[in-house]
N, C-alpha and C positions, 0 to 999 in steps of 0.2 A: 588619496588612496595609495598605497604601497603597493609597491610592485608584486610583490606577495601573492596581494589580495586579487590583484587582476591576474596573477597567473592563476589562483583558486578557482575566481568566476571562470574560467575557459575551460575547466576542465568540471566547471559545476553540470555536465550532462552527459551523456553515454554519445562516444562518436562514434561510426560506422565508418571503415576505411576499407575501400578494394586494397584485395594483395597486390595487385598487379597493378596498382597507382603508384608514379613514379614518385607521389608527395609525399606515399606515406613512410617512406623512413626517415624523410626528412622530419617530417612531425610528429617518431617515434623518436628523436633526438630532441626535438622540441619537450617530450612528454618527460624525457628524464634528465633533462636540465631543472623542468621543473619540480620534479619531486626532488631531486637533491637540493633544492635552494628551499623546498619544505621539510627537509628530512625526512621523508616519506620511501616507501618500500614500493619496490615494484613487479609482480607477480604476475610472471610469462606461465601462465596456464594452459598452455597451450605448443609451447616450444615453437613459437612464430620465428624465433631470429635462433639463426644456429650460431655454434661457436666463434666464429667471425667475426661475429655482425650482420650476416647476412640475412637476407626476408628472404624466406620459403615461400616460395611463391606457387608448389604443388597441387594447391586444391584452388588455387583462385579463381576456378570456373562456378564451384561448387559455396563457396567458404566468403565472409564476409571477418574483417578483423574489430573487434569489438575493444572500444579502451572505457574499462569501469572505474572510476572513482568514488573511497570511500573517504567520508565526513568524519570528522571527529564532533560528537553529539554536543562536547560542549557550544557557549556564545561565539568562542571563537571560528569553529569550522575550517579547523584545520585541516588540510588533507594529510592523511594519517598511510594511506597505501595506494597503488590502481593498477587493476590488472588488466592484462591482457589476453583476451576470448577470441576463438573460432566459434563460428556459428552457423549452422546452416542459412545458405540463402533465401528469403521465404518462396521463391518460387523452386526452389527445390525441394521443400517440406511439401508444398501442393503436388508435386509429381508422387511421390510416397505415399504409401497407403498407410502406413503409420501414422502419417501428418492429417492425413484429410483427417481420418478418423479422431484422432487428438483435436482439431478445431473443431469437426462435426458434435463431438461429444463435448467441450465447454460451450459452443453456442447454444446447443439444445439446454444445459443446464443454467447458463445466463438467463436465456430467453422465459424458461418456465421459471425462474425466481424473479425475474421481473414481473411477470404476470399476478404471480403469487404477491409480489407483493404489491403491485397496485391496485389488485380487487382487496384485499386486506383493509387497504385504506379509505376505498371508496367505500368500505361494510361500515368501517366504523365513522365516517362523516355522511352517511347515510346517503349517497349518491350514485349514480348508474356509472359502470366503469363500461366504454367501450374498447375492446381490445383491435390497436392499429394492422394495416393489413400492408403496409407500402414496406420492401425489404429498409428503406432509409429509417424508418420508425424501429424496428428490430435493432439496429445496429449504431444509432446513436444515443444519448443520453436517458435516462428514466423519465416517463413523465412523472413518476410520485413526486406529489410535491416537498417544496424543499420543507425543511426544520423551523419554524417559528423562531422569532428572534428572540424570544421569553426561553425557550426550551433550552436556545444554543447558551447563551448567558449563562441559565442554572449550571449547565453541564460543564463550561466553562470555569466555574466557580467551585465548584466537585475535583474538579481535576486540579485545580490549585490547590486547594486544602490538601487533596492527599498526597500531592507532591510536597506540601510542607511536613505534611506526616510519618512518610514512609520512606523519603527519598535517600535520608542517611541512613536509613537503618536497612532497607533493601538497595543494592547501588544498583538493579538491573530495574526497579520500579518507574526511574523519570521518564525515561526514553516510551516504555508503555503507559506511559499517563499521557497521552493526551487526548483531544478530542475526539478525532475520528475515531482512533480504537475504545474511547471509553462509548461511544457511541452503540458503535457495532457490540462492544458488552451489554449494553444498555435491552437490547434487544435481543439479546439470546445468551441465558446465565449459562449453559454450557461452555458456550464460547469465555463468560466471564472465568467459570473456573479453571479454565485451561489457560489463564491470560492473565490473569491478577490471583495466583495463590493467599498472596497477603491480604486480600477482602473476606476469605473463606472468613464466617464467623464459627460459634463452637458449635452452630444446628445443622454445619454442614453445606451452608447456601453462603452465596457470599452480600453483602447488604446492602448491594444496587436496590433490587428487591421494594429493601424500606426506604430506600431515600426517592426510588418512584413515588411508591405510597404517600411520603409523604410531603414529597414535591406538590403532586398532586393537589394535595389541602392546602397548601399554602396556596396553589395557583388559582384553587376554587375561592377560597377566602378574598384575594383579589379582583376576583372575576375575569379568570384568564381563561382561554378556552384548555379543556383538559385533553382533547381529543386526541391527542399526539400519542397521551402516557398514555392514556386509555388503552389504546393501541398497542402500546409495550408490554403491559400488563397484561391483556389478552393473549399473549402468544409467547412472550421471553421463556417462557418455567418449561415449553414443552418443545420448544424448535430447537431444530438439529443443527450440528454443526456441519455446516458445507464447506465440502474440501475445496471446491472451485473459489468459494471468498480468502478461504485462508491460502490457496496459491496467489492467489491476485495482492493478497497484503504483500507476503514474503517478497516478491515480484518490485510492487510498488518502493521496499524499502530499499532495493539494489537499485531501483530504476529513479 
């Protein structure tokens, strides 16, 4: 492994530094040794170090200093920039009414799309959903069951074709081909045509659609269980785009 590459992996995560830790400008010297030895850029967002060199240390009661690194999407993963963020501390977002209400208002819409969708799935595997009551059940994982290992494959195999298909000819196409997000299309064409332009066909829909349809038949001709698509078919043509999923993506790709 190249030194390079382990200086990559260390900054492969978002770190959290107090201002008023004597480490961290030690490891703000550490951070742009390393981008100069990647040629990478780096983006004080925030005017944390004044003219000097020095660490502003003004809000460190209040402020937490955030180092983001961004990937270069090819195989290599290059570090290409990483900036540097102030952020509120989260117990200063709880003292704010702006804060509670911001978490108040994405859990309440977490909480009712989970619901939604695991009575969804219990309709369609014809099963009694009971909804959990312990705050731990609220606040950790979906019980909807996971994706059939028939379903992941197909979809898997969708995403490689059209990355063989599209990828030269659109260059912003690879990076949105992959699973997760063809998924999350998979399930709400909306979402697909705000997400894949180049699937639009000329009736206006984009041809998730038919290749459900007709996954489907192949799956039935197998004797696979179809319950999954059934499911996507059922609801993809009319469900809305939730802004709480598409913040959580945008999120997800910085984080």
């Amino acid at each position: 492994m190249t030194e390079t590459t382990k200086r990559n992996n260390r900054l492969n995560t978002i770190e959290t530094l107090a201002l008023d830790d004597e480490k961290t400008l030690a490891r703000l010297a550490e951070i742009q040794n390393e981008a100069e030895q990647a040629n990478a850029v780096i983006y004080d967002v925030s005017g944390i170090v004044d003219e000097n060199g020095n660490l502003k240390i003004d809000r460190a009661e209040t402020h937490d200093l955030q180092i983001i690194p961004t990937f270069s999407a090819d195989e290599s993963k290059k570090l290409v920039n990483v900036a540097l963020a102030l952020t509120p501390k989260f117990s200063e977002v709880l003292k704010s009414e702006i804060g509670l209400k911001y978490l108040s208002d994405s859990y309440f819409s977490k909480v009712i799309k989970r619901i939604r969708d695991n009575l969804r799935q219990a309709i369609v595997e014809n099963k009694t959903y009971s909804l959990p009551l312990e705050i731990s059940d609220f606040l950790t994982s979906s019980r909807t069951p996971s994706q059939s290992a028939e379903l992941k494959r197909a979809i898997a195999e969708l995403v490689k074709m059209l990355v063989a298909k599209f990828a030269s000819k659109y260059p912003y196409a690879k990076p949105l081909l992959t699973a997760k997000t063809m998924t999350s299309a998979l399930a709400n064409e909306a979402f697909a045509k705000q997400v894949y332009p180049f699937l639009i066909a000329k009736d206006g829909n984009t041809i998730l659609q038919k290749w459900l349809e007709s996954t489907k038949q192949a799956f039935a001709s197998k004797g696979i269980a179809t319950a999954e698509i059934d499911s996507l078919l059922e609801t993809r043509l009319t469900a809305e785009l939730d802004d709480s999923a598409e913040d959580e993506s945008s999120l997800d790709d910085l984080f």
